[in-house]
N, C-alpha and C positions, 0 to 999 in steps of 0.2 A: 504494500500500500504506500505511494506517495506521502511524502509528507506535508502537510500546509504549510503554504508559505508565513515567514514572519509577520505581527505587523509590520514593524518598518518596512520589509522588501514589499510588502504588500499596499502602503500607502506611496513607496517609492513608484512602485508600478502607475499605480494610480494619476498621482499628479503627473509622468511624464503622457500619459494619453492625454489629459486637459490638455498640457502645452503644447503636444501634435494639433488639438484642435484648436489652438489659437489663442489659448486662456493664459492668465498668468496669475500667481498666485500671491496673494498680500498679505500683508497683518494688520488689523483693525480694531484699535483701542478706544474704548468706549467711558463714558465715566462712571465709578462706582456707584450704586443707588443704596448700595448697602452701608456706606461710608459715614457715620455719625454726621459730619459738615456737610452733607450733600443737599438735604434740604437750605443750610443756610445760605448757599451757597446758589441754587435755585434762586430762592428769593428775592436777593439780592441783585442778579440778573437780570430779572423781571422788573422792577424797581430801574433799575436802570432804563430800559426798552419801555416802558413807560412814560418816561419822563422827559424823552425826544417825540416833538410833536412827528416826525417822519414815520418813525415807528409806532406809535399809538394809532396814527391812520391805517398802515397796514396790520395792525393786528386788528380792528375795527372791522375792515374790511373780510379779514379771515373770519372772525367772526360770525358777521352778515352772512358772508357766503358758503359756510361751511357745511358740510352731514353732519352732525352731532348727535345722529340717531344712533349711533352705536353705543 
C-alpha cells in the first residue's frame, strides 16, 4: 500500500497547481477582535470619521443606501 503523502508535500503540491493556474499566494493580517483595546480602538476611529464633514456625508449616504436586512 502506498503511503500518503505529507502534509507539507501535500500542500506543496497544492499551491504549485494554483501558480500553474495563474494564482499567487499572500499573507493577510487582519486586526485582532479578540484584543482587550480593540473596541477602544474602534471607537475612536469612528469618532474621528465623524467629525470630517467629507466622511459623515459618505457614511450618511451608506446608510440611506444600504440592505441592513440582514
Amino acid at each position: 500500500m502506498p503511503s500518503r503523502p505529507q502534509p507539507a508535500e501535500k500542500f506543496r503540491r497544492y499551491r504549485t497547481r494554483l501558480k500553474a493556474r495563474g494564482l499567487r499566494q499572500i499573507q493577510l493580517w487582519v486586526p485582532d477582535t479578540t484584543s482587550p483595546d480593540f473596541q477602544s480602538r474602534i471607537k475612536q476611529q469612528i469618532k474621528l470619521i465623524e467629525s470630517t464633514r467629507d466622511d459623515r456625508e459618505s457614511l450618511d449616504y451608506i446608510a440611506e443606501t444600504a440592505d441592513w436586512s440582514d
